[in-house]
N, C-alpha and C positions, 0 to 999 in steps of 0.2 A: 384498564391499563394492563396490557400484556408484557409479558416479560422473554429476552431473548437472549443467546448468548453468540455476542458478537466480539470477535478480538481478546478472546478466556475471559470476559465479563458479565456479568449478568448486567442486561440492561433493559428496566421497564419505559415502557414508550407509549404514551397515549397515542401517539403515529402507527402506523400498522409497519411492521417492516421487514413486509414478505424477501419471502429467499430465506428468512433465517432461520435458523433453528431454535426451536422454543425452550423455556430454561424453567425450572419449577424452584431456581435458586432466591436467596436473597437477593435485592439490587444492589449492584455495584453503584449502577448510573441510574438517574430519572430524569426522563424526558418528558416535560412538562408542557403545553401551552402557555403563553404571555400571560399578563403582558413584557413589553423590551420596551425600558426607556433608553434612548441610546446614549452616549454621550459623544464627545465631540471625537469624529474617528479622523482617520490617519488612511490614506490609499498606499496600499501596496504596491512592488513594480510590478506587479500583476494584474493591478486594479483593483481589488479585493478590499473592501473596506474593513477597516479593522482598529477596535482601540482596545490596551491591556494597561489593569488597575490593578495593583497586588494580587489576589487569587483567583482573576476574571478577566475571560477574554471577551470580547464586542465580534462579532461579523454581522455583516450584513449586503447581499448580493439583490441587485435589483430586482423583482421579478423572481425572488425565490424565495426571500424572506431575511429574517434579523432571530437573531441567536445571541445569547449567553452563555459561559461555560465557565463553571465556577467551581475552582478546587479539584477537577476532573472528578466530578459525583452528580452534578446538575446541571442540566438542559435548560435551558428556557427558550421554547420557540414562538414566532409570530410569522405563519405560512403569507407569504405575499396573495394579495389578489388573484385569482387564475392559473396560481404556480402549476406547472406542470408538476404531477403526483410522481412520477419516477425521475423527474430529473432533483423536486426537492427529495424524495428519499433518499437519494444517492449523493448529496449534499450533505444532509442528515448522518449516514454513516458514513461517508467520506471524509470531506474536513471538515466538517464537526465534530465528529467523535472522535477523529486522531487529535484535535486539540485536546480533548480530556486525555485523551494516554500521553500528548507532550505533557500536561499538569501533574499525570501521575509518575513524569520521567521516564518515560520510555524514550528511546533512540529512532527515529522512524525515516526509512529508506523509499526514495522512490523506485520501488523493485516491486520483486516477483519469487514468490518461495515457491519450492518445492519440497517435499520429504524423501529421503532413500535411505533409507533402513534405519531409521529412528532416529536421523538427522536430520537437521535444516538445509538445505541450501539454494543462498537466495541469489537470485540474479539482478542486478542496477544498471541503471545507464540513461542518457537523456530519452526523450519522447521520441518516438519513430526510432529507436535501435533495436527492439525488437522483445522487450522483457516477455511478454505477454505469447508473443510468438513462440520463444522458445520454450517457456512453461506449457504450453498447451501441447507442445507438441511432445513434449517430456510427460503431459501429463495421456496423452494417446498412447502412448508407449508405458502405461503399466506404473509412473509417477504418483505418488498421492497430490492432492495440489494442499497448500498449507495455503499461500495467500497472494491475491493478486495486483498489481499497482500500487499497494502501501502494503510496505515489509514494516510491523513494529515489532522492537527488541528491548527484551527490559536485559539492562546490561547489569552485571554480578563488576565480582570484584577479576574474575577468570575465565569465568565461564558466561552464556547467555542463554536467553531462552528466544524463541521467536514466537510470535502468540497469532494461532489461527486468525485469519484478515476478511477481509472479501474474498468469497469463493464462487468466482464468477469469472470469466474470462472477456475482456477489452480488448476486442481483435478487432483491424481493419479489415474490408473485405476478401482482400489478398491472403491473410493469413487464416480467415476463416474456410477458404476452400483449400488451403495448404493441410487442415488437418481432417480433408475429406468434406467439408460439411458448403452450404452455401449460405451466403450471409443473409437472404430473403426471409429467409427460415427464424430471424431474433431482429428484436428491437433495435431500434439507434440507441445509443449511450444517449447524446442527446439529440433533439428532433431535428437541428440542422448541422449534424454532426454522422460521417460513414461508418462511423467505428460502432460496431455492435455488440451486445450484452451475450453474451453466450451462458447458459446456465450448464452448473458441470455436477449431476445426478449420482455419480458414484469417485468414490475414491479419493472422498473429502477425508483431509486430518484435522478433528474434532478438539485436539489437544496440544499444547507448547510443545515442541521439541526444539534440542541443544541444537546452537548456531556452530554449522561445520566448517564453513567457507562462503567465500563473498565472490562474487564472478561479476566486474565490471565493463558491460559490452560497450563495445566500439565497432567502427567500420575500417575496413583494410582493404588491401588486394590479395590478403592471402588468408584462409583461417589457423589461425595460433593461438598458443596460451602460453601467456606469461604470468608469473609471477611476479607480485610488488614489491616495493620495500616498506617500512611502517611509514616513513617518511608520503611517497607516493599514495599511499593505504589512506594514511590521516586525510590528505587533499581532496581523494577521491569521494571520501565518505561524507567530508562536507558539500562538496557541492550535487555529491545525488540527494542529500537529505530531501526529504519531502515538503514540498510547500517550501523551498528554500530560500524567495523571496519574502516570502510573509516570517517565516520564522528566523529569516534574518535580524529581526528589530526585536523579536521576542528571547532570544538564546541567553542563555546564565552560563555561569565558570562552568557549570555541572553538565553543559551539553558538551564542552568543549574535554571534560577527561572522559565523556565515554567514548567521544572520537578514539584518545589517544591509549583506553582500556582497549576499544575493540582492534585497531590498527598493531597492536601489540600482541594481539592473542589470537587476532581469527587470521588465515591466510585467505590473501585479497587477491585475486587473479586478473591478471588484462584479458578479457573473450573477443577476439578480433574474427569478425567475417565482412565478407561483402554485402554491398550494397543489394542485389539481386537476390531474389530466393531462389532462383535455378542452381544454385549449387547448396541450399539450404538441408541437403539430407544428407551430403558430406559434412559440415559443422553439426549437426547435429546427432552425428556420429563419434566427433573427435569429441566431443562433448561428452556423450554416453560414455565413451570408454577411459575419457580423464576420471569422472563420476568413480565408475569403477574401480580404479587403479587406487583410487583414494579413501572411498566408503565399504 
């Protein structure tokens, strides 16, 4: 069993779970093999099997395997028949492992961090607006990358931290030659899927840093920033939560005041651009020099 540090955890894994970085710490988490007796689960609007019992969650995806996650400290897995080995690994540190950080109350965004000068700031928004695009391209340009597709935030009473995520980049092929490269050159995410793994070799942020600002992307005819209200803040933050179908049926009061700590404390930005990346090095200008004005 090796041990790795994924999301500021140590976490030991009889799974191998390259890309990360190895930890000589105590475990946070242990990832264990089965057995999973299941019990009787519940499908998400997503499809996602799933049942929770006091300090344990149930998953289970056909063809990739069944999981337990209990007290956000313990794994238990049973790899499906033939599972593909990087799409269950990416399962495995995916939403598996962010259910432990939901157990250990963490706040978790479907976003995209960055670092700029010993701040967080993370980028949100639905699928295809472009989180991933824009971190990568932030992160071409001299960005450290903190985390990519799951932003987790362990929320304070004022303050927050953001805790290094997947550092890897989930680009479609469009966005993967947007930041010079071609997408032949990396793996599918997964085998019947265009969006490819991009691995990012330097300029990893190893460590938490303070959450600065929340940048929630949209499509417009024009590129703008606005600022939210708390009111607008709160709405937004729930429906980018991660897994936000599944974690629908899962939420406590306690998910609901760190909505209402973070909407109060961090400033929440509207990021409007177009639909097109032909005008993608103008927004990501006005972008750069909001960054600026601000950090």
């Amino acid at each position: 069993m090796l041990t790795y540090r994924v999301y500021g955890l140590d976490v030991a894994s009889v799974f191998p779970l390259d890309g990360e970085q190895r930890s000589d710490g105590l475990p946070d988490v242990t990832i264990e093999q089965g057995p999973v007796e299941l019990p009787r689960m519940q499908r998400s609007r997503m499809g996602t099997l799933y049942h929770k019992t006091g300090d344990t969650i149930y998953l289970h995806w056909g063809g990739i395997g069944m999981f337990r996650i209990k007290a956000g400290s313990e794994i238990t897995v049973v790899p499906a028949p033939g599972a593909n080995a990087k799409v269950f690994q990416r399962t495995l540190t995916g939403t598996v492992l962010v259910m432990a950080l939901f157990q250990r109350e963490c706040f978790l965004l479907h976003a995209s961090a960055v670092g700029v000068n010993g701040d967080a700031v993370v980028f949100s928004g639905d699928s295809g607006h472009g989180k991933s695009t824009l971190a990568s391209s932030l992160h071409a340009c001299g960005y450290s990358l903190l985390a990519d597709d799951i932003a987790a935030i362990q929320v304070g009473e004022t303050t927050h931290q953001v805790l290094p995520g997947n550092q890897e980049f989930k680009l479609w092929p469009d966005s993967v030659r947007n930041i010079g490269k071609h997408e032949h050159a990396y793996d599918r995410f997964f085998p019947d899927l265009e969006k490819r793994l991009v691995p990012v070799g330097e300029r990893l942020q190893r460590d938490p840093l303070p959450l600065r600002s929340i940048y929630v992307l949209d499509f417009g005819e024009t590129e703008e920033i606005e600022r939210l209200s708390s009111r607008i803040s709160a709405i937004e933050l729930v429906r980018n939560t991660y897994g936000v179908t599944l974690l629908h049926d899962l939420r406590t009061a306690d998910f609901f005041q760190q909505v209402v700590r973070l909407a109060r404390s961090v400033p929440v930005f509207r990021l409007q651009r177009g639909r097109s990346l032909d005008r993608f090095d103008r927004f990501l200008a006005m972008v750069k020099e909001h960054l600026a004005s601000r950090l």
